[in-house]
DOPADO-383942 format. One record per residue: x, y, z of N, C-alpha, C in turn; residue number from 1. Coordinates in nm, 4 decimals, padded with zeros to 6 digits. Last residue first. Layout:
DOPADO-383942
      n.xx      n.yy      n.zz     ca.xx     ca.yy     ca.zz      c.xx      c.yy      c.zz  num
         X         Y         Z         X         Y         Z         X         Y         Z  NUM
...
end
This chain:
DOPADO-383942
      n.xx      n.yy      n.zz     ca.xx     ca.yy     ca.zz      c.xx      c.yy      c.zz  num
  -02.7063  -03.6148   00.8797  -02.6710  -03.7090   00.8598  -02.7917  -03.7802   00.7976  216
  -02.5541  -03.2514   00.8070  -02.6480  -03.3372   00.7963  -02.6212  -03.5205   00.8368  215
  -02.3924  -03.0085   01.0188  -02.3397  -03.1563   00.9669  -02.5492  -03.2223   01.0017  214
  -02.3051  -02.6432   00.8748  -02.4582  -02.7375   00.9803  -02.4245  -02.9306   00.9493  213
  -02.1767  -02.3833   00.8098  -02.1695  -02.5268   00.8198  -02.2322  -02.6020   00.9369  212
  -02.3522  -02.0831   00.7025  -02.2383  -02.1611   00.7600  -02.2841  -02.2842   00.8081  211
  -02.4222  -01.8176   00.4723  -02.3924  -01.9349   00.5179  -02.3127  -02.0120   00.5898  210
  -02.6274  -01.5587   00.6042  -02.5276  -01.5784   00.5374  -02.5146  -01.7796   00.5504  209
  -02.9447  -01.3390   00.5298  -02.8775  -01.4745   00.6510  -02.7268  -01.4803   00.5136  208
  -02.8996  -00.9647   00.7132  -02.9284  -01.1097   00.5872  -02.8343  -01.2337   00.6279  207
  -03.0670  -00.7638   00.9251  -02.9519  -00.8801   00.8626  -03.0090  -01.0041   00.7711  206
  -03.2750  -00.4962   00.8100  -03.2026  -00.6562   00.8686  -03.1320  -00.6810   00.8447  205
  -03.0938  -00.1654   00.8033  -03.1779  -00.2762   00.6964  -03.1612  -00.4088   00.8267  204
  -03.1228   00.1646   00.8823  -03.1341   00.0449   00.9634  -03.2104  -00.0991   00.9202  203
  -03.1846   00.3300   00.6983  -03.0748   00.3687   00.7866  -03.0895   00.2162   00.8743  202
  -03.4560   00.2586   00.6146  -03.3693   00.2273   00.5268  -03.2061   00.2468   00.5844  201
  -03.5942   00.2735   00.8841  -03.6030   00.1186   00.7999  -03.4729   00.1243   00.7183  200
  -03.6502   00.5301   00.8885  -03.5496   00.4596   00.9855  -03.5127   00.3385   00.9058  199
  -03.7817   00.6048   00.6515  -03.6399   00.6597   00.6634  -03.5542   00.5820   00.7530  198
  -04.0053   00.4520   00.6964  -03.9515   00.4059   00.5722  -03.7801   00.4637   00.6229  197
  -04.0793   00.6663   00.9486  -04.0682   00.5204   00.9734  -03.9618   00.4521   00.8363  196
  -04.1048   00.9215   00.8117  -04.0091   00.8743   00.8961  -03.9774   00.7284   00.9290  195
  -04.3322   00.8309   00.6217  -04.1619   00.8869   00.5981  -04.0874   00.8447   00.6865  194
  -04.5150   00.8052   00.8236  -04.4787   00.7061   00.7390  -04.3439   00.7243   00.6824  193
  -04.5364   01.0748   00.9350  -04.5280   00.9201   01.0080  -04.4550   00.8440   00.9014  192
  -04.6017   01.2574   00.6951  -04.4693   01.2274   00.7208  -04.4215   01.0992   00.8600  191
  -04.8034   01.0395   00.4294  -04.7701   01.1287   00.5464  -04.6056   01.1476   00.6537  190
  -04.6053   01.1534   00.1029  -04.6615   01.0725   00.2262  -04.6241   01.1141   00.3275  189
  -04.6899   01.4551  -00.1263  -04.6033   01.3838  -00.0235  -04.6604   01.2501   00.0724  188
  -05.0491   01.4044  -00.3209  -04.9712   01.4606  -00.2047  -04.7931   01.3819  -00.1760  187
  -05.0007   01.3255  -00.5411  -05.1605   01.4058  -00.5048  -05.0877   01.4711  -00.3599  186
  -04.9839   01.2104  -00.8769  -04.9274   01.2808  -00.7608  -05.0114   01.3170  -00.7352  185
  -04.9702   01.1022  -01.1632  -05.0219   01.0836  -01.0235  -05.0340   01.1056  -00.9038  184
  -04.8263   01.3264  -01.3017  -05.0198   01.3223  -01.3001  -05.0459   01.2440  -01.2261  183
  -04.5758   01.3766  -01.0876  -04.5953   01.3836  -01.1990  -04.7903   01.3712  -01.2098  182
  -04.2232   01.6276  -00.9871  -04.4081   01.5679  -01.0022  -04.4742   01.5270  -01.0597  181
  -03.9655   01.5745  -00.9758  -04.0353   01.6008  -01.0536  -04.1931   01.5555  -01.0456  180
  -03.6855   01.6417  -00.7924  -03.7973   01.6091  -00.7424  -03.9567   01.6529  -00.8393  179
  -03.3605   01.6188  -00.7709  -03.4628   01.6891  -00.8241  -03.6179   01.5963  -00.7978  178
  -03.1094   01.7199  -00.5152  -03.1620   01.6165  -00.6410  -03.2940   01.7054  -00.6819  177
  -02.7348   01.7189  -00.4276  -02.8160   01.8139  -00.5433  -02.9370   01.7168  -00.5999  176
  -02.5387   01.5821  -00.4108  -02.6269   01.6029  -00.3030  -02.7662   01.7072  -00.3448  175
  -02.3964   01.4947  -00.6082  -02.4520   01.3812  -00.5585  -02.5398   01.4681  -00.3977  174
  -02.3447   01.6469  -00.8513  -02.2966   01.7292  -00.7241  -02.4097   01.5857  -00.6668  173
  -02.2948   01.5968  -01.1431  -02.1693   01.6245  -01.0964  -02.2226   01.5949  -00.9158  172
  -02.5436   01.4405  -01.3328  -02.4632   01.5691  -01.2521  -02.4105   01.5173  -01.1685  171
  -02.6115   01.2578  -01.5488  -02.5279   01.2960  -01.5321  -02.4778   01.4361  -01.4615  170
  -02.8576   01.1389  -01.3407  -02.8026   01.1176  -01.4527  -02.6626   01.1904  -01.4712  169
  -03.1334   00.8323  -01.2542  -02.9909   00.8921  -01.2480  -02.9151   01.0253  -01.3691  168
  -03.4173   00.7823  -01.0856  -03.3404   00.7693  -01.1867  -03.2268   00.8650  -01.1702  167
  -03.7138   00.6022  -00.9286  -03.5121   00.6747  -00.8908  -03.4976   00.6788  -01.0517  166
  -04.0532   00.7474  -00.8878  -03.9507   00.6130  -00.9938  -03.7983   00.6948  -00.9684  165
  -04.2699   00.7069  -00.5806  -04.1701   00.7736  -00.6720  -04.0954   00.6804  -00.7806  164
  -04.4458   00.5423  -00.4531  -04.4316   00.5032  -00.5792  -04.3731   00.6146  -00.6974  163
  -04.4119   00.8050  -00.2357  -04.4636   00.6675  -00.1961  -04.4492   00.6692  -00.3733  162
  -04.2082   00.9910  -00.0516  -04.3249   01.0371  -00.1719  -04.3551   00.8712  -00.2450  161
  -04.0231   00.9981   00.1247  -04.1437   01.1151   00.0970  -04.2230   01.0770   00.0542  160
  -03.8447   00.8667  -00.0137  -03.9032   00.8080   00.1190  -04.0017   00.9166   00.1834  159
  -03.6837   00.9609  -00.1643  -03.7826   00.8895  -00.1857  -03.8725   00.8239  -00.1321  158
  -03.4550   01.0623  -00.0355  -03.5837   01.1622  -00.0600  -03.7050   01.1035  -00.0967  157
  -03.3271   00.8223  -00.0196  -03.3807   00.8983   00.1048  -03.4835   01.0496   00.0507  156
  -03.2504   00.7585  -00.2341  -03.3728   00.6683  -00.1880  -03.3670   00.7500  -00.0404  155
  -03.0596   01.0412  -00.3461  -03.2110   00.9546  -00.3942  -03.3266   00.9013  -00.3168  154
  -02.8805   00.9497  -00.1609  -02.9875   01.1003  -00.1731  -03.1324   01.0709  -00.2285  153
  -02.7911   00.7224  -00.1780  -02.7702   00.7967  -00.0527  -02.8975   00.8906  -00.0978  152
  -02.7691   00.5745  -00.4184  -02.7754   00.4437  -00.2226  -02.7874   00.5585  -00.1421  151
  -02.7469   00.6859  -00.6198  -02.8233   00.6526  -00.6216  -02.8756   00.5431  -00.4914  150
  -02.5481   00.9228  -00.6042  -02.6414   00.9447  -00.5355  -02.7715   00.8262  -00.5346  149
  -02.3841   00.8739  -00.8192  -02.3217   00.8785  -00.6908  -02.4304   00.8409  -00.5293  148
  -02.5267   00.9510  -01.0380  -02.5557   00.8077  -01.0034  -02.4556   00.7351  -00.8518  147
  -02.7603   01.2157  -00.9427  -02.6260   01.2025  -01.0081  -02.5999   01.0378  -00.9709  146
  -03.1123   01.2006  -00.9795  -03.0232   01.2921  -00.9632  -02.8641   01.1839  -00.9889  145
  -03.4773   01.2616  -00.9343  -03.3491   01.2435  -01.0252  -03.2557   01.2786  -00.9618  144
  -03.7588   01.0871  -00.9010  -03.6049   01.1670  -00.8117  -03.5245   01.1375  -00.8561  143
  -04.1181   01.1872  -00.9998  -03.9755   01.0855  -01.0196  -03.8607   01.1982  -00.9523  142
  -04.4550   01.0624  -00.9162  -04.3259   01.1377  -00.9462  -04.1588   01.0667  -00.9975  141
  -04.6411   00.9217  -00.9626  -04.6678   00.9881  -00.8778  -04.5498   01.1338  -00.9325  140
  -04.6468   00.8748  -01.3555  -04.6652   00.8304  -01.1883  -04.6952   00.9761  -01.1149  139
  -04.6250   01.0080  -01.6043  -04.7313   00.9550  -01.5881  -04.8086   00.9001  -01.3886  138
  -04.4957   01.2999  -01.7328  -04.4861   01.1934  -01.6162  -04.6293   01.0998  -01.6018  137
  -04.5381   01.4604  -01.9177  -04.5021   01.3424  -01.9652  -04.4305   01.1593  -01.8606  136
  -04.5516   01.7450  -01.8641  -04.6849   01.6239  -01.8820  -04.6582   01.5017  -01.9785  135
  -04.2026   01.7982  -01.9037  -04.3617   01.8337  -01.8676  -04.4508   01.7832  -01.9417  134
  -03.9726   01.6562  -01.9382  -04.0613   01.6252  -01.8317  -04.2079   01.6162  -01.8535  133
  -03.8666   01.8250  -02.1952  -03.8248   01.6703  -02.1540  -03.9514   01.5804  -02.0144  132
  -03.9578   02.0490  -02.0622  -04.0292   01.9747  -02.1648  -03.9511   01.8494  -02.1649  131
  -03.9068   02.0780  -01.6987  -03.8485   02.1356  -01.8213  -03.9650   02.0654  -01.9595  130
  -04.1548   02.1620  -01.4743  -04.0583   02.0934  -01.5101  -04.0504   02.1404  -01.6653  129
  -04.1988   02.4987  -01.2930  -04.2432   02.3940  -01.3633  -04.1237   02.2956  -01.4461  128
  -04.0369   02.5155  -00.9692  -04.1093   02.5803  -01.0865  -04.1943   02.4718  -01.1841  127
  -03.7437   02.6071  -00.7395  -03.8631   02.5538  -00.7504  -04.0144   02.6085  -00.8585  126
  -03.4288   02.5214  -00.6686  -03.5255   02.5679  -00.7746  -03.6335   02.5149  -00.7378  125
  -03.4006   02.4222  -00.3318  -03.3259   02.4511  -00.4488  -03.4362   02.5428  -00.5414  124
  -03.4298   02.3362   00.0071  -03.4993   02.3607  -00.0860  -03.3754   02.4354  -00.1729  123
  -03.3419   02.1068   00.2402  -03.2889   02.2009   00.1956  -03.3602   02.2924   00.0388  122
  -03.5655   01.9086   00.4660  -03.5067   01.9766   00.3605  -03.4197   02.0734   00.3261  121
  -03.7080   01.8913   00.7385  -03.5773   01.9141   00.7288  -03.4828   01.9256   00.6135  120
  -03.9916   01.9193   00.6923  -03.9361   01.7893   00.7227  -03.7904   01.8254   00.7057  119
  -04.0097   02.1523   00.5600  -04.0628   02.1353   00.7060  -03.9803   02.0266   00.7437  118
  -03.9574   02.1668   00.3375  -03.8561   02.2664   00.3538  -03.8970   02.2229   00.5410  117
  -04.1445   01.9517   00.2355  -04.0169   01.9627   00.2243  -03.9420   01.9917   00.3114  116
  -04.3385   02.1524   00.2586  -04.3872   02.0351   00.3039  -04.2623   02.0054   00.3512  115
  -04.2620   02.3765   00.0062  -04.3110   02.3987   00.1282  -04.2792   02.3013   00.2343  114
  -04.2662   02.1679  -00.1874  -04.1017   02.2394  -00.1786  -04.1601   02.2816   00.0091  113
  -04.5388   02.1927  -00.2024  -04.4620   02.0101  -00.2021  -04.2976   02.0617  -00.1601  112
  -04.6077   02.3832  -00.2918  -04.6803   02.3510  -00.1919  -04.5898   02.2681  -00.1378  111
  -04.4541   02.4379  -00.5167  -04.4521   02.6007  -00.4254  -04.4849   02.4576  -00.2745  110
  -04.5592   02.2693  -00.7037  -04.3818   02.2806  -00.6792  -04.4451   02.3370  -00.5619  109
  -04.8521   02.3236  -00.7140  -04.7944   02.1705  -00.6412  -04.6418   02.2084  -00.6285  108
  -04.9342   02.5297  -00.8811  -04.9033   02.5574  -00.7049  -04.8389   02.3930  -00.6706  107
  -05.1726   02.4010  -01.1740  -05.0704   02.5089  -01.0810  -05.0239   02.5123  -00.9276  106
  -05.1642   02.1193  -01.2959  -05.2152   02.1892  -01.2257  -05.1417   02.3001  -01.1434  105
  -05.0099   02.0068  -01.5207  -05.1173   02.1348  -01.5671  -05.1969   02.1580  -01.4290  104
  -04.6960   01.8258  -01.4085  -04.8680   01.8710  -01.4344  -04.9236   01.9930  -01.4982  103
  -04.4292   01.8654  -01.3195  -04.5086   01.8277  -01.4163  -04.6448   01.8054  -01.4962  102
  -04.2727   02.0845  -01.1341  -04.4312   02.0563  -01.1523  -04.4249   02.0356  -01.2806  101
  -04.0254   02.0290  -00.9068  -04.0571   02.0681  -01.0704  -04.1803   02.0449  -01.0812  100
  -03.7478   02.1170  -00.6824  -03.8949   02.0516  -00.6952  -03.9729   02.1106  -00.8179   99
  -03.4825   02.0397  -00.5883  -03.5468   02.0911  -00.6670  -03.6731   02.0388  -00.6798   98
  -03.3218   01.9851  -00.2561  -03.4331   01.9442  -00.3040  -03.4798   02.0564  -00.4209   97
  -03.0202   01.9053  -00.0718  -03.0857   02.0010  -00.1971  -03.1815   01.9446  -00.3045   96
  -02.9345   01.7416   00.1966  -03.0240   01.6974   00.0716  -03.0505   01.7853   00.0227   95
  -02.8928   01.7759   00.4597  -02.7383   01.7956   00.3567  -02.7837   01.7073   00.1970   94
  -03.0954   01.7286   00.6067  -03.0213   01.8831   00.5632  -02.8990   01.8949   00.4880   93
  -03.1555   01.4715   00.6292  -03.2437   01.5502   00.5162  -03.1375   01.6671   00.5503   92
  -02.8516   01.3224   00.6077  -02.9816   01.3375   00.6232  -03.0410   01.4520   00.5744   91
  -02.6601   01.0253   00.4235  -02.6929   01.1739   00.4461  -02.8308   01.2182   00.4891   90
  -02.6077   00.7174   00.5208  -02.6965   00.8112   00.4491  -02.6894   00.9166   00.4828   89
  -02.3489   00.4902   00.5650  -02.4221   00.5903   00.6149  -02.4943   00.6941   00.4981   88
  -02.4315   00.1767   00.4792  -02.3477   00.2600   00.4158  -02.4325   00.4059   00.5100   87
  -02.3443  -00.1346   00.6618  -02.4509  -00.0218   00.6305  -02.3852   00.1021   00.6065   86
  -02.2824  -00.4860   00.6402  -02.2330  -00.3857   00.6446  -02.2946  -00.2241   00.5944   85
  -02.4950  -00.6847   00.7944  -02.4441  -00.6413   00.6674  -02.4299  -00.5106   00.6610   84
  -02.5330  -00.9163   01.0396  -02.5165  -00.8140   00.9891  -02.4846  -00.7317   00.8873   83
  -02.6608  -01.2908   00.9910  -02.6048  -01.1760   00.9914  -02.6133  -01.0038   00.9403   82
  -02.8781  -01.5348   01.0633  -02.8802  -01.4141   01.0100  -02.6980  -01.3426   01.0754   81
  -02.7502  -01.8310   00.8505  -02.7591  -01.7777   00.9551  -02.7844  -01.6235   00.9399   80
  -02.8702  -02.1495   00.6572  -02.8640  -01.9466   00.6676  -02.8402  -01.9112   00.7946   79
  -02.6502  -02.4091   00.6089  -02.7163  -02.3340   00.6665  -02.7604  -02.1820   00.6700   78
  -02.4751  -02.6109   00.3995  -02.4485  -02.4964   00.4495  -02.6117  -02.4394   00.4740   77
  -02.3635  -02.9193   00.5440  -02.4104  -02.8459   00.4712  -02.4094  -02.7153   00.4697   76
  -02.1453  -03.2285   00.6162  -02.1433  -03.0283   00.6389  -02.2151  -03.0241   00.5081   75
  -02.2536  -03.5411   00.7073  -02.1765  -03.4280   00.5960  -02.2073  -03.3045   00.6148   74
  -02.2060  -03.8481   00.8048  -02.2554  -03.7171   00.8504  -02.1488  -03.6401   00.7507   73
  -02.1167  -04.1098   00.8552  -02.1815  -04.0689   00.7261  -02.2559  -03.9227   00.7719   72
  -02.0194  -04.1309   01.1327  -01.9310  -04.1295   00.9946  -01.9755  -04.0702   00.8546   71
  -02.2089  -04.1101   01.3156  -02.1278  -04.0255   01.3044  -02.0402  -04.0148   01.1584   70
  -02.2861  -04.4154   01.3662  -02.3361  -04.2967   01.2459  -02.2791  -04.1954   01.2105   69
  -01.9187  -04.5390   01.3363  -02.0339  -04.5735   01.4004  -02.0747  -04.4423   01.2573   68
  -01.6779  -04.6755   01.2704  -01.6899  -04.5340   01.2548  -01.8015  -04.5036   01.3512   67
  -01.7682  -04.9691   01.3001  -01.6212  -04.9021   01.4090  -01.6627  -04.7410   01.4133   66
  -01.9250  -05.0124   01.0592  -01.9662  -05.0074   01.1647  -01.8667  -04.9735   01.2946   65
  -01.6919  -04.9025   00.8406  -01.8266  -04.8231   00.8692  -01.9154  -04.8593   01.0040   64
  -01.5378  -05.1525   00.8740  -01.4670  -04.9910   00.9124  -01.5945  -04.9046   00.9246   63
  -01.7009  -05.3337   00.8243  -01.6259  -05.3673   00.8951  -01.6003  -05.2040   00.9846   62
  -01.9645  -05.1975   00.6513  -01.8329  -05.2925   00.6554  -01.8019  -05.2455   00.7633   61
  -02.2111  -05.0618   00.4318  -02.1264  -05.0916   00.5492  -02.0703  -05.1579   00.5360   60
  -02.3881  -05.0351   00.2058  -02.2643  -04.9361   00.1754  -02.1463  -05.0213   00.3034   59
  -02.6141  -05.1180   00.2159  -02.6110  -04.9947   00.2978  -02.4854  -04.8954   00.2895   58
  -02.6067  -05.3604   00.0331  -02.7182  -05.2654   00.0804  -02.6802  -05.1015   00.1236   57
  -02.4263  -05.5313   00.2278  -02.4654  -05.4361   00.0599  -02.4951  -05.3113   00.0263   56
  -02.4854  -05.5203   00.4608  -02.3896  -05.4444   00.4322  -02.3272  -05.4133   00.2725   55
  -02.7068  -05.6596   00.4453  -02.7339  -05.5691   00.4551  -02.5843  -05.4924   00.4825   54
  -02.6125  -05.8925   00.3695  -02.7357  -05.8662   00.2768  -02.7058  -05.7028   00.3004   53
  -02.4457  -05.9714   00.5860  -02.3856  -05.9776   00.4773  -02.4502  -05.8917   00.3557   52
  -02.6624  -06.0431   00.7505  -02.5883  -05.9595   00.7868  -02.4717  -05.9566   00.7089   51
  -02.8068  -06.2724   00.6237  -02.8788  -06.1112   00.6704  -02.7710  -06.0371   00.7025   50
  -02.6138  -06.4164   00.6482  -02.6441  -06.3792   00.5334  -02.7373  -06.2879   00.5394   49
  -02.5820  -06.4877   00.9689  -02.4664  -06.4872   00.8924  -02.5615  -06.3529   00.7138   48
  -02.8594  -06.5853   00.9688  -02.8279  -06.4395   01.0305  -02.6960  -06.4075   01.0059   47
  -02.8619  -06.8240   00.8571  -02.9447  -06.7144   00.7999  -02.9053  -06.5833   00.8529   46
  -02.6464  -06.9911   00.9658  -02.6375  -06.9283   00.8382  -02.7121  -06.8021   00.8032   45
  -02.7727  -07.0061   01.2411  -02.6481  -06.9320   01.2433  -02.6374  -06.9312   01.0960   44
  -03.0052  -07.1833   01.1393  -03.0312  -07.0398   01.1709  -02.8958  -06.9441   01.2393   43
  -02.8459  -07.4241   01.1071  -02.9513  -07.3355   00.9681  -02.9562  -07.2184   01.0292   42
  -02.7656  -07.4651   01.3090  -02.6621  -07.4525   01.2292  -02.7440  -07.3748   01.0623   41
  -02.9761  -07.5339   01.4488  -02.8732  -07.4167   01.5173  -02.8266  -07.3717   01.4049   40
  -03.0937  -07.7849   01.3362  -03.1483  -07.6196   01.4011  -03.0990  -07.5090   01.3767   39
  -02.9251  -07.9039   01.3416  -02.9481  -07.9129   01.2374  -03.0029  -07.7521   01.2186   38
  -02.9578  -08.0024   01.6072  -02.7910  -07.9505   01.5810  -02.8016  -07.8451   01.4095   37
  -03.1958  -08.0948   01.6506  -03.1836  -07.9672   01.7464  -03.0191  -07.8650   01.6473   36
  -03.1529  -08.3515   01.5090  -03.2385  -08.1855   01.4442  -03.1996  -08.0669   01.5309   35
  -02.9845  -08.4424   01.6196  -02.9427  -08.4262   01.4966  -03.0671  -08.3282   01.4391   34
  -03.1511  -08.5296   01.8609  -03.0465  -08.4549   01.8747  -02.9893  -08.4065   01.7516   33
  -03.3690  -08.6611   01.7751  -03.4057  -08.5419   01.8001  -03.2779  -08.4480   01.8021   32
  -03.2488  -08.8894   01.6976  -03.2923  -08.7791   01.5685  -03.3179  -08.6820   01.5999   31
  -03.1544  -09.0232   01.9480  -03.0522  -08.9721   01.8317  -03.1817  -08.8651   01.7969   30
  -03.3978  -09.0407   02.0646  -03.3197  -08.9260   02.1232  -03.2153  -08.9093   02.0073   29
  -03.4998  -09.2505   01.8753  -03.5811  -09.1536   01.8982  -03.4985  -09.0355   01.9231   28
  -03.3729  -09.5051   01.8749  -03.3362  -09.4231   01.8041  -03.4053  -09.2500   01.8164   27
  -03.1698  -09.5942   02.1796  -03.3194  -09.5713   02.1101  -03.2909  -09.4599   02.0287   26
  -02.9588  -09.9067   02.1122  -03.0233  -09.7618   02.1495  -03.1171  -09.7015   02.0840   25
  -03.0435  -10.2701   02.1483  -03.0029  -10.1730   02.0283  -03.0746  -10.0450   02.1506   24
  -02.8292  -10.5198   02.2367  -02.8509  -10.4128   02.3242  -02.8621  -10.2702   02.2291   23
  -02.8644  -10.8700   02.0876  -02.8827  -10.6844   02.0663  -02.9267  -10.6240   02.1218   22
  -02.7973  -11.1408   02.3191  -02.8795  -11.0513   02.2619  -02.8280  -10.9191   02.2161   21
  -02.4902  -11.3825   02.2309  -02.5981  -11.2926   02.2906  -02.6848  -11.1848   02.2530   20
  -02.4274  -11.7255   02.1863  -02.4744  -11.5963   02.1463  -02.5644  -11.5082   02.2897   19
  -02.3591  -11.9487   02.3391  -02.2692  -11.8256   02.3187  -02.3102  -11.7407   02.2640   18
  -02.6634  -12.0222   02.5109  -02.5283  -12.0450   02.4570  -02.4511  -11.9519   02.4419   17
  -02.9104  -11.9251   02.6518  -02.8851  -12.0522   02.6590  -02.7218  -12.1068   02.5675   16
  -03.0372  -11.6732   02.7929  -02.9008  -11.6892   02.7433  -02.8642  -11.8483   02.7516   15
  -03.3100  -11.4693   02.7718  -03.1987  -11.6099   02.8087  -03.1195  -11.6133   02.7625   14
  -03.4989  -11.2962   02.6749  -03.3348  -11.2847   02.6922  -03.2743  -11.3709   02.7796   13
  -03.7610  -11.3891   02.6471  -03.6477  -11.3826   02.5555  -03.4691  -11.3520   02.5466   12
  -03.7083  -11.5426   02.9870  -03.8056  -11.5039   02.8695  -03.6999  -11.5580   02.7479   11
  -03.4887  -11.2705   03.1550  -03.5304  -11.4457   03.1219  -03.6092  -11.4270   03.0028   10
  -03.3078  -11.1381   03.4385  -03.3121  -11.1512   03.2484  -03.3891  -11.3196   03.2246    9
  -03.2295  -11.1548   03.6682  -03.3431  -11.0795   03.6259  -03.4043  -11.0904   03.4694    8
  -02.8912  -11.1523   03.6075  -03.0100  -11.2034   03.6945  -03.1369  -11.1072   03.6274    7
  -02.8204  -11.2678   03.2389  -02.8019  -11.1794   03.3671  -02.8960  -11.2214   03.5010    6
  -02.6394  -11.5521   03.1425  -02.7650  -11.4958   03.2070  -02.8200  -11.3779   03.3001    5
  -02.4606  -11.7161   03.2058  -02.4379  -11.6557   03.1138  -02.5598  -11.5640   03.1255    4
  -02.5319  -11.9940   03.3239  -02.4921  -11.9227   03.4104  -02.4354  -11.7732   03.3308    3
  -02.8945  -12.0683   03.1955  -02.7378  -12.0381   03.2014  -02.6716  -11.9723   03.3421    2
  -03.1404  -12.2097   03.3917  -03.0831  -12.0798   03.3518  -02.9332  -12.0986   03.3377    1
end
């Protein structure tokens, strides 16, 4: 044995001159280590470019994810109910009720002015309607009167007499109305029901109005 020779070393790894053997490393642990690196570095790109993809996409950046969701939130406008301002109505005693019989049946003014004069009316003329009118009503009836009167006197007398038609015209005295009967007419409604329609119209819901609700 050389003296060049490790101990333990023989065989092929003698050492009989100045050359010595190739101490080659195993290639195995290299490649694994150059994939593990190979690994990393592919799947830090892909989530790099997913997260590039989706700030396309979405509009985001830098300043949109700081804002957070909050940012893309926008005021719409919402119904809320409110109150709406209510015009006071005159009640039945400061209402002058003419009552006209458009029909060919006799006594309906006399009966319907009667009915009227109960429910807290003020009764006026009471007879047959003029020819402009007579038997040329086809409804229940119709409540004429001055166009002052068409939010106050009107739709509160009209609240008698169920599929009355409002119309307006030119008199002067907005408390003054007329009350023309016509071939559909059979009675006033009952006065339950009046009264109820009467509160309803002295007392409308609130209507919704709009105010600012943030959609996101």
């Amino acid at each position: 044995m050389s003296m060049l020779t490790p101990p333990g070393m023989g065989g092929q790894y003698k050492i009989t001159g100045d050359k010595y053997p190739r101490m080659r490393r195993n290639r195995g642990r290299r490649r694994i280590a150059l994939a593990v690196v190979a690994s990393v570095a592919a799947l830090g790109l892909i989530g790099w470019g997913t997260l590039q993809l989706i700030d396309v996409f979405t509009g985001g950046g830098d300043e949109a994810s700081a804002a957070g969701p909050a940012a893309d939130c926008t005021a719409s406008p919402s119904p809320s109910p409110s109150a709406s301002p209510v015009k006071a109505l005159p009640r039945p005693g400061q209402i002058t009720v003419n009552v006209f019989n458009a029909t060919p049946r006799g006594g309906l003014a006399k009966d319907t002015a009667d009915e009227l004069k109960k429910r807290g009316f003020k009764i006026g003329d009471v007879g047959n309607a003029t020819k402009t009118y007579d038997k040329k009503v086809k409804g229940a009836g119709i409540v004429l009167g001055a166009k002052a009167a068409s939010d106050a006197a009107l739709p509160v007398l009209a609240t008698q007499l169920t599929g009355a038609e409002l119309r307006t015209d030119t008199r002067a005295k907005p408390a003054e109305v007329d009350l023309i009967l016509g071939t559909a007419f059979k009675s006033l409604t009952k006065k339950e029901d009046a009264d109820k329609a009467l509160t309803t119209l002295a007392k409308p819901a609130p209507t919704p109005s709009a105010t600012s609700k943030k959609t996101c």
